[in-house]
Biopython code that builds the backbone (N, CA, C, O; Angstrom):
import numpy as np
from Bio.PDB.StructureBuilder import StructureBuilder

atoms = [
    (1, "UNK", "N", (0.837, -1.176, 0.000)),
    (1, "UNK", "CA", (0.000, 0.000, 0.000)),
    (1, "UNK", "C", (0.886, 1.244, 0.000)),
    (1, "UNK", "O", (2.095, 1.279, 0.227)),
    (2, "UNK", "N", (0.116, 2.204, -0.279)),
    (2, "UNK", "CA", (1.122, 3.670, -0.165)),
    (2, "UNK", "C", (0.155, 4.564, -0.142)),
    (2, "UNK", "O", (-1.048, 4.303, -0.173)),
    (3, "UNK", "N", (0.810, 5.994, -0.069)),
    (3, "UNK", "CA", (-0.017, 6.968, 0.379)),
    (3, "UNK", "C", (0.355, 7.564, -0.819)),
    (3, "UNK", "O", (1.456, 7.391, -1.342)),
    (4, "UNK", "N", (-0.684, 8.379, -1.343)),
    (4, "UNK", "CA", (-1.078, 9.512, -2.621)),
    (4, "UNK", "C", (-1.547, 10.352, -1.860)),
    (4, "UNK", "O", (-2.512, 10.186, -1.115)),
    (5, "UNK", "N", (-0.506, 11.908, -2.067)),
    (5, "UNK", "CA", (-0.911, 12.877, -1.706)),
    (5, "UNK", "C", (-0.907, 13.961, -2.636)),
    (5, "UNK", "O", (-0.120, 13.923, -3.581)),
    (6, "UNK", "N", (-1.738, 14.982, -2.476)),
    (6, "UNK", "CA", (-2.434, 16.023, -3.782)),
    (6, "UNK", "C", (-2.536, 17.353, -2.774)),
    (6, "UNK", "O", (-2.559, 17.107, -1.568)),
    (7, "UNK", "N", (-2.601, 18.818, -3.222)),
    (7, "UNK", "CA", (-2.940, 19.809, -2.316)),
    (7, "UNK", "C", (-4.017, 20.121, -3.483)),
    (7, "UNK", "O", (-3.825, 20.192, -4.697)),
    (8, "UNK", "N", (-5.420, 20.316, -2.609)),
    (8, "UNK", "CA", (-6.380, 21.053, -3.438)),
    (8, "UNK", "C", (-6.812, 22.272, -2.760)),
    (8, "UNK", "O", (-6.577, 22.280, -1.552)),
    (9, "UNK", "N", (-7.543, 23.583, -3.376)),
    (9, "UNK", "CA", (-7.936, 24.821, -2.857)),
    (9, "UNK", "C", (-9.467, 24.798, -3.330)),
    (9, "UNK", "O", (-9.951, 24.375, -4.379)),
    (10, "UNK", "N", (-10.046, 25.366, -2.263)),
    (10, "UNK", "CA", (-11.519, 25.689, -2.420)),
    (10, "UNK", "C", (-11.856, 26.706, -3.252)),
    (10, "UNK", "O", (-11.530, 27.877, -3.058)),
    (11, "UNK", "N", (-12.823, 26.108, -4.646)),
    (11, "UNK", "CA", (-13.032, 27.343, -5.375)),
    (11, "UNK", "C", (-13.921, 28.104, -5.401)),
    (11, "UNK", "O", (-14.366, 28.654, -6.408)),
    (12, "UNK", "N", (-14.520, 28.305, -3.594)),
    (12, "UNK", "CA", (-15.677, 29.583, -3.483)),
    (12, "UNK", "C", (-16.263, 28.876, -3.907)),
    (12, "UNK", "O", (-15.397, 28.741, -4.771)),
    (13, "UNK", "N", (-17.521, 27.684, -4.403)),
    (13, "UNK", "CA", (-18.430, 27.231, -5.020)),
    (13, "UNK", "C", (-18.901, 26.189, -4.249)),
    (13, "UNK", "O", (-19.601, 25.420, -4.908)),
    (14, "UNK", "N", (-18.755, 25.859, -2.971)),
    (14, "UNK", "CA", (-18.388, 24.510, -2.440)),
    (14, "UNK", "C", (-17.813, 23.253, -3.253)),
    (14, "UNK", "O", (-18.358, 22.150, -3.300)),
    (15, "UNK", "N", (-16.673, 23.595, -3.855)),
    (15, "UNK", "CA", (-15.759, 22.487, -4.890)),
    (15, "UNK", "C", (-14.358, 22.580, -4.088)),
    (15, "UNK", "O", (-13.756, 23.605, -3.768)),
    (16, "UNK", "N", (-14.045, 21.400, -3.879)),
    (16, "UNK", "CA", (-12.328, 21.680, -3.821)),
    (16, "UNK", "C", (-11.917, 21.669, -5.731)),
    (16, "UNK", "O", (-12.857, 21.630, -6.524)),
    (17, "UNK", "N", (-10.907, 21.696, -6.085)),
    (17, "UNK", "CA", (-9.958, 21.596, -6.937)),
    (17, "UNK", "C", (-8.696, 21.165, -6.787)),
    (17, "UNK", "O", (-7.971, 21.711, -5.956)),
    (18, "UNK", "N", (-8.260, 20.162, -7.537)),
    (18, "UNK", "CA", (-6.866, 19.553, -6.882)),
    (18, "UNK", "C", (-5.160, 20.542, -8.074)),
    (18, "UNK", "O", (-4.856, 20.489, -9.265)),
    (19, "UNK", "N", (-4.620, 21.199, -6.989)),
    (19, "UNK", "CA", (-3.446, 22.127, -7.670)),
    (19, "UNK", "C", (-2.712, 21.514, -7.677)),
    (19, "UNK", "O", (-2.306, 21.563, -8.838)),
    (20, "UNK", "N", (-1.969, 20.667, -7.012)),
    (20, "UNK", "CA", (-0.558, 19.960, -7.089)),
    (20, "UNK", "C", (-0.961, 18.637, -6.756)),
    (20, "UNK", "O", (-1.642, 18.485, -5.742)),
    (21, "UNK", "N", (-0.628, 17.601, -7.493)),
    (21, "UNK", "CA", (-0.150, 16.140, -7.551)),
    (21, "UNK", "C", (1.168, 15.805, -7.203)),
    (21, "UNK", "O", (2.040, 15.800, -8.071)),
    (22, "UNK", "N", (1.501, 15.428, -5.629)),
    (22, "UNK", "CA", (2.928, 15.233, -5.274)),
    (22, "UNK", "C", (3.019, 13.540, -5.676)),
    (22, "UNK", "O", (4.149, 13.062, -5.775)),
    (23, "UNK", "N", (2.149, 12.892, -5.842)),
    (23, "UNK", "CA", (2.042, 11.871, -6.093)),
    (23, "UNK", "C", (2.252, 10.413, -5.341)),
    (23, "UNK", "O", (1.307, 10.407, -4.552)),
    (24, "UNK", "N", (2.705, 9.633, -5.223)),
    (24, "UNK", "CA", (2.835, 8.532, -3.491)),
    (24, "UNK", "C", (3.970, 7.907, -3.898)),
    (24, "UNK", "O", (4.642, 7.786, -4.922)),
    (25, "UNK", "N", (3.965, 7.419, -2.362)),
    (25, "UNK", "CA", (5.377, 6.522, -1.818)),
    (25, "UNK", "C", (4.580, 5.489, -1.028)),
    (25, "UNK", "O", (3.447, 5.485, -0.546)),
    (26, "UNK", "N", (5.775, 4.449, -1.079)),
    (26, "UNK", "CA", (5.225, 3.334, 0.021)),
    (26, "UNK", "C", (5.242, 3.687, 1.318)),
    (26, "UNK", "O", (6.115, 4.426, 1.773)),
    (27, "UNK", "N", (3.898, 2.995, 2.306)),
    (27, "UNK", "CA", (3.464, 3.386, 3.177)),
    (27, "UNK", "C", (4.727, 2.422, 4.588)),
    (27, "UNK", "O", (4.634, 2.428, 5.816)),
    (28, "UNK", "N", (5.425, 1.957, 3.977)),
    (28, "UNK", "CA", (6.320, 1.419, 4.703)),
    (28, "UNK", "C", (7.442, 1.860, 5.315)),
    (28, "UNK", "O", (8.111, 1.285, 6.174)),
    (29, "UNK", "N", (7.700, 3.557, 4.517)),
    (29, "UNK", "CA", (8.635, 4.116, 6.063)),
    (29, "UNK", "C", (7.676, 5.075, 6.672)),
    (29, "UNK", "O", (7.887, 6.270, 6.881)),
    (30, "UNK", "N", (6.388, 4.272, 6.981)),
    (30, "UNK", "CA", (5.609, 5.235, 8.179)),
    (30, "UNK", "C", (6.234, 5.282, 9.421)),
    (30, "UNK", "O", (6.136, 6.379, 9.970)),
    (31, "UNK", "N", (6.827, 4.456, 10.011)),
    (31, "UNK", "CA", (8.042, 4.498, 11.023)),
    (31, "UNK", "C", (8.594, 5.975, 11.104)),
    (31, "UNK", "O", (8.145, 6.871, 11.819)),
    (32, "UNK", "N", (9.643, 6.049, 10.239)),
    (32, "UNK", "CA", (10.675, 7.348, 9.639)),
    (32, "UNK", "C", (9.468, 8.091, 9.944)),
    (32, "UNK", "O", (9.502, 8.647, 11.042)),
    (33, "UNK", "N", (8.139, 8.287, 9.091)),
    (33, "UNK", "CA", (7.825, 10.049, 9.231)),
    (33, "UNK", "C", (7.532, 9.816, 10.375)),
    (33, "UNK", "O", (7.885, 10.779, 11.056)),
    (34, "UNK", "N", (6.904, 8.774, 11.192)),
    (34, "UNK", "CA", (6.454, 8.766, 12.558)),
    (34, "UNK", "C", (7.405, 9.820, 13.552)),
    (34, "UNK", "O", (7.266, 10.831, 14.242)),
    (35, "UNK", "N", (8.408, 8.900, 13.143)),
    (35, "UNK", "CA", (9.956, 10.035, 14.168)),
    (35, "UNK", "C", (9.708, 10.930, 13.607)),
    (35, "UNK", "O", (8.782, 11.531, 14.151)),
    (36, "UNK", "N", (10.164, 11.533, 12.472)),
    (36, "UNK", "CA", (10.580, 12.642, 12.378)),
    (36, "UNK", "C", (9.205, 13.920, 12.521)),
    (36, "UNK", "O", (9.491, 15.035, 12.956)),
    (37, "UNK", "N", (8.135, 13.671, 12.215)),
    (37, "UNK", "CA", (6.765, 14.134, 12.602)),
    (37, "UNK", "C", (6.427, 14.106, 13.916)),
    (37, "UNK", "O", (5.223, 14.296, 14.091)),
    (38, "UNK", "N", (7.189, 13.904, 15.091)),
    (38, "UNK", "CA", (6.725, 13.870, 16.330)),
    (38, "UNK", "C", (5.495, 13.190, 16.457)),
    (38, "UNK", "O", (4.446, 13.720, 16.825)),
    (39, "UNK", "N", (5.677, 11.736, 16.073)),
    (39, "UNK", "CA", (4.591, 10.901, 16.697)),
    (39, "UNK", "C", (3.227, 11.076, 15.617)),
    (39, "UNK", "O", (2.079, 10.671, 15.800)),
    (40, "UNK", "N", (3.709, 11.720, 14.603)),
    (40, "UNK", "CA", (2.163, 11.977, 13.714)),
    (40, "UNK", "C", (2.711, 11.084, 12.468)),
    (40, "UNK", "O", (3.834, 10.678, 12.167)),
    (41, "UNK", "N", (1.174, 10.931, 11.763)),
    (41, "UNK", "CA", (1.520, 9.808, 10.898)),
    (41, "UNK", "C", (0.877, 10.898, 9.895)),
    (41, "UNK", "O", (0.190, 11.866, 10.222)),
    (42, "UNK", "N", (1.268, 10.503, 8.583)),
    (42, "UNK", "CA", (1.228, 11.382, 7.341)),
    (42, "UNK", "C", (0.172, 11.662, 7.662)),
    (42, "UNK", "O", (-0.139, 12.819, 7.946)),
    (43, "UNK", "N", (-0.557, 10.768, 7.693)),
    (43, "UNK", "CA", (-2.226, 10.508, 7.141)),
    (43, "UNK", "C", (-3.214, 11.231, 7.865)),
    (43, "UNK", "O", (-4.340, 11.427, 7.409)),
    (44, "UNK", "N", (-2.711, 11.762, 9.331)),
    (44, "UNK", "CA", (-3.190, 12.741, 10.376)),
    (44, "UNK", "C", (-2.767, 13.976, 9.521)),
    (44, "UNK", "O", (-3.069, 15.001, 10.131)),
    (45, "UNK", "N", (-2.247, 14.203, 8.469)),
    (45, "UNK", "CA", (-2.125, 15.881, 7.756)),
    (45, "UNK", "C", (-3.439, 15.643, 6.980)),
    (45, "UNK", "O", (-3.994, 16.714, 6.737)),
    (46, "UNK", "N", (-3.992, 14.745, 6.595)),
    (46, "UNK", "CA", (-5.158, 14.641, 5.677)),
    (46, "UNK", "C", (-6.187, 15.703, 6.007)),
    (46, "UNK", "O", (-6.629, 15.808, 7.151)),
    (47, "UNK", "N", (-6.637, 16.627, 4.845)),
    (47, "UNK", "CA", (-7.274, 17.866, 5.115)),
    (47, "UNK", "C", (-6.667, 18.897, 6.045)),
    (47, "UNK", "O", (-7.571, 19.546, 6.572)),
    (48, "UNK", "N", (-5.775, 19.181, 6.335)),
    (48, "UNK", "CA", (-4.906, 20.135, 7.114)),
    (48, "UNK", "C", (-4.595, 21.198, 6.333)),
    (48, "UNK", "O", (-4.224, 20.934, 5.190)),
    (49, "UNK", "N", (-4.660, 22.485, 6.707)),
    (49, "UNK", "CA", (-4.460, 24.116, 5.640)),
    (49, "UNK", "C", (-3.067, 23.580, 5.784)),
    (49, "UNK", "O", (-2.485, 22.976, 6.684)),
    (50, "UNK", "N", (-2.693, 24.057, 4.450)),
    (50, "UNK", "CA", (-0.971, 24.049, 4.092)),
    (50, "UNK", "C", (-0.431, 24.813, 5.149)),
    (50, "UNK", "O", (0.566, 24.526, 5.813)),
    (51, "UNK", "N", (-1.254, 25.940, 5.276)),
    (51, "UNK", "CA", (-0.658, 27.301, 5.817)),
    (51, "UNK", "C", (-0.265, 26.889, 7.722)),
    (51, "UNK", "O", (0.379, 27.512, 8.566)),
    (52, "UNK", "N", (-0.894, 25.787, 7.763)),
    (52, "UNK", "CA", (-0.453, 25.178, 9.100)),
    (52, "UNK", "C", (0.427, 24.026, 8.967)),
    (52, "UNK", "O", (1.403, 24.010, 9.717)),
    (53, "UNK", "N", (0.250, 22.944, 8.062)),
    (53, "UNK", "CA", (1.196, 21.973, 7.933)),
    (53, "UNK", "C", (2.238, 22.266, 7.576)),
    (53, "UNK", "O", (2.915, 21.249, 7.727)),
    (54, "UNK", "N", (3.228, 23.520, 6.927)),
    (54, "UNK", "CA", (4.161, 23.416, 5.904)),
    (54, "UNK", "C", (5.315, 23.713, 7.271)),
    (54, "UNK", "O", (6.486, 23.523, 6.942)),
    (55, "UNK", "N", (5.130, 24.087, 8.522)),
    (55, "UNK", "CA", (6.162, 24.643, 9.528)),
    (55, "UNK", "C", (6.402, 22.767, 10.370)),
    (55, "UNK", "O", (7.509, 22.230, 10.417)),
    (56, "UNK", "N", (5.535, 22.325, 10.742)),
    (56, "UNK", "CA", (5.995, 21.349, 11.268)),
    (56, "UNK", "C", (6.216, 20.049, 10.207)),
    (56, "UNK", "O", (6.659, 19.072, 10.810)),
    (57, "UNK", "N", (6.021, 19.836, 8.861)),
    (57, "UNK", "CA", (6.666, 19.140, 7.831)),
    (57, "UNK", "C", (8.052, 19.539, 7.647)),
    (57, "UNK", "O", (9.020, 18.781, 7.592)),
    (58, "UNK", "N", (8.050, 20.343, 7.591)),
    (58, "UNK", "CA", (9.423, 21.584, 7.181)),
    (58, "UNK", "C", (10.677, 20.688, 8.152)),
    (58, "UNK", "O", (11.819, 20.353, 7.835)),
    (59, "UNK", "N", (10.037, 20.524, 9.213)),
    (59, "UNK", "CA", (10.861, 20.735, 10.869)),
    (59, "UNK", "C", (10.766, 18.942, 10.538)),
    (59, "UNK", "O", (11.710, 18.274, 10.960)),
    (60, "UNK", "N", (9.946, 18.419, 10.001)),
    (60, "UNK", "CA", (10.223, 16.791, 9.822)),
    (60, "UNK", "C", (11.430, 16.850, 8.758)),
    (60, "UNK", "O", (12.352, 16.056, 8.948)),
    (61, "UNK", "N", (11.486, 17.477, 7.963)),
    (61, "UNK", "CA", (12.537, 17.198, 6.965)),
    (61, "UNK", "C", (14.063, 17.602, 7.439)),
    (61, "UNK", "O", (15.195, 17.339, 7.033)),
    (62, "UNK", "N", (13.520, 18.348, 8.467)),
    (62, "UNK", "CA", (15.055, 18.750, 9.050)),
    (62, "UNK", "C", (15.656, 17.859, 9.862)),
    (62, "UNK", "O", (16.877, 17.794, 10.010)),
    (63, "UNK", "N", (14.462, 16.819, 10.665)),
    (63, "UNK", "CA", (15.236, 15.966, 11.775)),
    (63, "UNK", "C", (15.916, 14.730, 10.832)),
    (63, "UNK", "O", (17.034, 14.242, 10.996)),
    (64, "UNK", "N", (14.790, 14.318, 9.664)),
    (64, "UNK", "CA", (15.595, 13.541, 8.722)),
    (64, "UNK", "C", (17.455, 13.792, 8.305)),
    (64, "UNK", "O", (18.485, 13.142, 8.483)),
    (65, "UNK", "N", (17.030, 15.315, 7.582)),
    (65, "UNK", "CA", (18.235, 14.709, 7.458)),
    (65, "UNK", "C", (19.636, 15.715, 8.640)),
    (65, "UNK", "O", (20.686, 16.235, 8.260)),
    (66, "UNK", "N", (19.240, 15.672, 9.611)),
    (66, "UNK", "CA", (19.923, 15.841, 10.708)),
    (66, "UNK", "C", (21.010, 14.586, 11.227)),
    (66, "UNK", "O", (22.204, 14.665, 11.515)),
    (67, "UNK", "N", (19.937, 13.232, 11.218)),
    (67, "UNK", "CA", (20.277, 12.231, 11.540)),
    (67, "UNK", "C", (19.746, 11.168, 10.508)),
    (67, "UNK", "O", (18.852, 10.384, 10.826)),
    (68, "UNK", "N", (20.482, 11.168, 8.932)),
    (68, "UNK", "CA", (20.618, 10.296, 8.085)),
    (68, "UNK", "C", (20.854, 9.138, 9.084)),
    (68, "UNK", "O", (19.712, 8.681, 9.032)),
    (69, "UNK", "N", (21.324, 8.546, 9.721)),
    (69, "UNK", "CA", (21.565, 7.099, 9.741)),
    (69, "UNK", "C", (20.539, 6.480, 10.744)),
    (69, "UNK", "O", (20.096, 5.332, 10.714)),
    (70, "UNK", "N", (20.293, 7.320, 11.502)),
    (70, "UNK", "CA", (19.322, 6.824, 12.051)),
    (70, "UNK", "C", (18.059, 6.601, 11.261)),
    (70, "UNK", "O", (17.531, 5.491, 11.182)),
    (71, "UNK", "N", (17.609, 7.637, 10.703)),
    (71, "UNK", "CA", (16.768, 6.505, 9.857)),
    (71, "UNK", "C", (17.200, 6.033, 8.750)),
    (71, "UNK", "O", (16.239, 5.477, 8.218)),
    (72, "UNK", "N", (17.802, 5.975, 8.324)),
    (72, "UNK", "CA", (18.491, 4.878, 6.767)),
    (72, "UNK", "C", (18.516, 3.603, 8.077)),
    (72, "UNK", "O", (18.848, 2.517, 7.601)),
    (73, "UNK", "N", (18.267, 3.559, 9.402)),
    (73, "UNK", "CA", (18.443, 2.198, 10.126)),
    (73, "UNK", "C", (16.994, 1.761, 10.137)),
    (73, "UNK", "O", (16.733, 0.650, 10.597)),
    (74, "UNK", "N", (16.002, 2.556, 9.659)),
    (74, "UNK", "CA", (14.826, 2.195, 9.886)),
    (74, "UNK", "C", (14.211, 1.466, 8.336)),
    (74, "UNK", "O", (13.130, 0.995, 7.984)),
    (75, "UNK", "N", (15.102, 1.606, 7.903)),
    (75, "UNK", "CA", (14.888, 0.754, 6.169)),
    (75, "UNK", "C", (14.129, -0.080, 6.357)),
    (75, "UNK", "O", (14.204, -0.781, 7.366)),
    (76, "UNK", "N", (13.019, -0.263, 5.273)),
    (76, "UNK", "CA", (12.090, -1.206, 5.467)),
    (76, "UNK", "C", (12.636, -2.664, 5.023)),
    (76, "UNK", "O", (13.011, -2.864, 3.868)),
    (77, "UNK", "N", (12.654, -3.602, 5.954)),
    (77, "UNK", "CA", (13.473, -5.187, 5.369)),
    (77, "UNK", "C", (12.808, -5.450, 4.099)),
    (77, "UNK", "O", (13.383, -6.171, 3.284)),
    (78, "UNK", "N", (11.739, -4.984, 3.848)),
    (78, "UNK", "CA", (11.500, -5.688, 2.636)),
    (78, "UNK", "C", (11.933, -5.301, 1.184)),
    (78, "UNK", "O", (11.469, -5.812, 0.165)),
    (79, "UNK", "N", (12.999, -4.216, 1.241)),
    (79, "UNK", "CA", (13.204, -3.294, 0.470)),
    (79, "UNK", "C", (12.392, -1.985, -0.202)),
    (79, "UNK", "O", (12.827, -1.067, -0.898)),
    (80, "UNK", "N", (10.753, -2.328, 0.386)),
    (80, "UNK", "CA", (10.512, -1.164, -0.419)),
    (80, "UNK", "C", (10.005, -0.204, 0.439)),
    (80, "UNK", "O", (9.128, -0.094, 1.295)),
    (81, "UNK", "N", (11.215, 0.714, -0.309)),
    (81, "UNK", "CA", (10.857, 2.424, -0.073)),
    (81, "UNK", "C", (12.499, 2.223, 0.841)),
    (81, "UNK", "O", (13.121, 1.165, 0.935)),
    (82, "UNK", "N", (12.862, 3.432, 1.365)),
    (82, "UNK", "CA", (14.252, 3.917, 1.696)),
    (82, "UNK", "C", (14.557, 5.376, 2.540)),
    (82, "UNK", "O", (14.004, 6.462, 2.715)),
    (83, "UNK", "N", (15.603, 4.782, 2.877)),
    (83, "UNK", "CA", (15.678, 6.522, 3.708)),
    (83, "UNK", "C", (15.428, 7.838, 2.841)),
    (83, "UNK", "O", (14.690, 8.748, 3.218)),
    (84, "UNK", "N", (16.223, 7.831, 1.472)),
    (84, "UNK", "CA", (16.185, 9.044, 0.592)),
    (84, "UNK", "C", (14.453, 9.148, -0.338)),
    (84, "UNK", "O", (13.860, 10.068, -0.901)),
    (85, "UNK", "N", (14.139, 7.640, -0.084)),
    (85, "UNK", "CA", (12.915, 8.013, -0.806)),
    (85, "UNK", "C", (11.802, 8.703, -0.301)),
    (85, "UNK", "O", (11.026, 9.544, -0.754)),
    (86, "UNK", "N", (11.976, 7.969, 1.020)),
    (86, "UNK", "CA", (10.969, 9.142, 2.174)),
    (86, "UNK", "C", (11.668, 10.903, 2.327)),
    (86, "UNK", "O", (11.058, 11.900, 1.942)),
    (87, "UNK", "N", (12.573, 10.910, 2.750)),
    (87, "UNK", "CA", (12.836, 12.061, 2.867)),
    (87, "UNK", "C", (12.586, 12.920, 1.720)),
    (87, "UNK", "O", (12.117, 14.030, 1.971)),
    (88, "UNK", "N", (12.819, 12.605, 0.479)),
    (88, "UNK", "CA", (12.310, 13.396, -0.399)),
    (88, "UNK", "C", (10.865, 13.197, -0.861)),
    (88, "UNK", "O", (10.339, 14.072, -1.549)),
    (89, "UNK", "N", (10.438, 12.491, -0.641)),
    (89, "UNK", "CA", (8.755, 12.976, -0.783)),
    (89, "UNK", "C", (8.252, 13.607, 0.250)),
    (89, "UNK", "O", (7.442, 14.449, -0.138)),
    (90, "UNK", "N", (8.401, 13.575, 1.763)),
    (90, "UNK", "CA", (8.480, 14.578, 2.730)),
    (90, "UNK", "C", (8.700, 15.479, 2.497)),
    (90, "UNK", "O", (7.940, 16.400, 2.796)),
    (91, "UNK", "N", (10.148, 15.727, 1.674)),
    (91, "UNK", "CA", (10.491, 16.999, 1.423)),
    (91, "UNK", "C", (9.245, 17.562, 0.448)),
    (91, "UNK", "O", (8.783, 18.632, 0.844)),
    (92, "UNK", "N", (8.757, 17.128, -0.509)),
    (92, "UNK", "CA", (7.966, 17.862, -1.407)),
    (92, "UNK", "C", (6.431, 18.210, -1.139)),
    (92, "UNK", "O", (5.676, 19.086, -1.561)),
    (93, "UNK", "N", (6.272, 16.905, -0.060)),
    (93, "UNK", "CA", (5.146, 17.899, 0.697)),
    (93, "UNK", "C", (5.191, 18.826, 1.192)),
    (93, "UNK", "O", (4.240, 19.579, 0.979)),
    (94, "UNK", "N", (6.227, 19.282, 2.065)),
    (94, "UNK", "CA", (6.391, 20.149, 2.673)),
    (94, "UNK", "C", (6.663, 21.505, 2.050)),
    (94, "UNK", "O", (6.372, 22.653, 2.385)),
    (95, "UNK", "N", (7.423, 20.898, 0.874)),
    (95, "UNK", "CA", (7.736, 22.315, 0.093)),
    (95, "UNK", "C", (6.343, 22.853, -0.724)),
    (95, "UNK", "O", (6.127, 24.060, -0.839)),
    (96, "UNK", "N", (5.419, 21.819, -1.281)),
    (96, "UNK", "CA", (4.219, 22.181, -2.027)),
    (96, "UNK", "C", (3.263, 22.709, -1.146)),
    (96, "UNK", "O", (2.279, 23.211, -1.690)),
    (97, "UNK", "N", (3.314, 22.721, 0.214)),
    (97, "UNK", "CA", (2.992, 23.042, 1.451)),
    (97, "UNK", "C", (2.745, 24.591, 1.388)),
    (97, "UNK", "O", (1.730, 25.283, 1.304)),
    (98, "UNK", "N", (4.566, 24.939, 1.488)),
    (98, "UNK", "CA", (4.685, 26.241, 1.452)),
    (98, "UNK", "C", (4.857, 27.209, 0.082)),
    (98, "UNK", "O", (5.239, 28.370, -0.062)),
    (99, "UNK", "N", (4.508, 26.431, -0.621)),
    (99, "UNK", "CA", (4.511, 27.229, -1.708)),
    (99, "UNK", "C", (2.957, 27.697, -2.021)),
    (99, "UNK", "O", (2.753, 28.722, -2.672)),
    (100, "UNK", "N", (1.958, 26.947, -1.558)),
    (100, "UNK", "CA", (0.420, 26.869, -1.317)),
    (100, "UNK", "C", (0.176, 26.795, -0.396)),
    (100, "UNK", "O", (-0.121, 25.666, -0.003)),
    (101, "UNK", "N", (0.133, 27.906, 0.554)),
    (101, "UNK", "CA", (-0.484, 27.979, 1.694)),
    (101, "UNK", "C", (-1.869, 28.449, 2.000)),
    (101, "UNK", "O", (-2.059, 28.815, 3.160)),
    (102, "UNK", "N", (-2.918, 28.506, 1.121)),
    (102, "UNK", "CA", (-4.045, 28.352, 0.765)),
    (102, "UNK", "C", (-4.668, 26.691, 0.697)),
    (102, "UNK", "O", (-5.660, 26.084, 1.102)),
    (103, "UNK", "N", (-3.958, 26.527, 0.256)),
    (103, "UNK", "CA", (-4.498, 24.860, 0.052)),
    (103, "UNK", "C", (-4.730, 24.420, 1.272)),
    (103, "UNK", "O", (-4.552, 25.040, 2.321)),
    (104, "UNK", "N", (-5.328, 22.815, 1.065)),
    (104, "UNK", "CA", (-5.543, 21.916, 2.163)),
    (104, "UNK", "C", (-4.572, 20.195, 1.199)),
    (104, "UNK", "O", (-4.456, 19.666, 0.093)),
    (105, "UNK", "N", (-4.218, 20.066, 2.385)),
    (105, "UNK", "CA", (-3.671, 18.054, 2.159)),
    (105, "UNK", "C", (-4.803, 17.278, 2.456)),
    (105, "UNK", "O", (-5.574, 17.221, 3.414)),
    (106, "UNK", "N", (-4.648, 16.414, 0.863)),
    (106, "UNK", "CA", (-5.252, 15.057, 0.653)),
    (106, "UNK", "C", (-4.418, 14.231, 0.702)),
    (106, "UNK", "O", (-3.551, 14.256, -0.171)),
    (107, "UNK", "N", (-4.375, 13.169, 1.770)),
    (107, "UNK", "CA", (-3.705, 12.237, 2.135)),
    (107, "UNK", "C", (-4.828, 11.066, 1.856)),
    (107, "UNK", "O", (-5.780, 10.980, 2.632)),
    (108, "UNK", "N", (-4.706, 10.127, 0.692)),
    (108, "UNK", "CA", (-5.053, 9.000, 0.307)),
    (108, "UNK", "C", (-4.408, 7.641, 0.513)),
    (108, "UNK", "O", (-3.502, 7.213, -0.202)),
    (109, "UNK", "N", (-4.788, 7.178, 1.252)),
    (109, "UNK", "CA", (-4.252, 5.808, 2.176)),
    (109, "UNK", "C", (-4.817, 4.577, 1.895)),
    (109, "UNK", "O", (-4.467, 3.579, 2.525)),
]
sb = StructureBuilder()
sb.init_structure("model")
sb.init_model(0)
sb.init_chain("A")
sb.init_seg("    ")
for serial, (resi, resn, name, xyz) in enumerate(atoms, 1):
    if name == "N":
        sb.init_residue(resn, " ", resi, " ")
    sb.init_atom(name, np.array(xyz, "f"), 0.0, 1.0, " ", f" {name:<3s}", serial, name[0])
structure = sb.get_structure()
């Protein structure tokens, strides 16, 4: 399984609209964001204003790669997904985050 995530903005009409397609990763270094998210799991950003998620994502991407080895130790045994693969899709939430801080996160699980 994996998570697909999208930022959409409300277009005044009661419609969301979906602006950015960050697209998914395997749901198998939920571990990794666990740490580095302080105990939150992606999927708790689901519907969250960018304009609030993009400071404590931000601050997940920093503990990543603060301490590369610690999680490159959290590698999933089964091979799929990786320290750099999480961290950079983290990273691009976070950055599509703050680049749309109007939006809200769709976290599809």
């Amino acid at each position: 399984m994996s998570y697909d995530v999208w930022l959409e903005i409300d277009t005044g009409h009661g419609e969301w609209q979906e602006v950015v397609e960050i697209g998914n990763y395997t749901m198998n270094v939920f571990p990794m964001w666990a740490d580095a998210l302080n105990g939150m799991s992606l999927r708790e950003y689901h519907h969250a204003l960018c304009s609030e998620a993009a400071g404590p994502l931000a601050d997940g991407v920093k503990r990543m790669e603060a301490d590369p080895e610690k999680y490159r130790a959290m590698n999933p045994s089964n091979g799929w997904g990786d320290y750099e693969g999480a961290l950079n899709y983290l990273r691009a939430v976070a950055e599509a985050c703050a680049a749309h801080p109007k939006c809200r996160i769709v976290v599809d699980a």
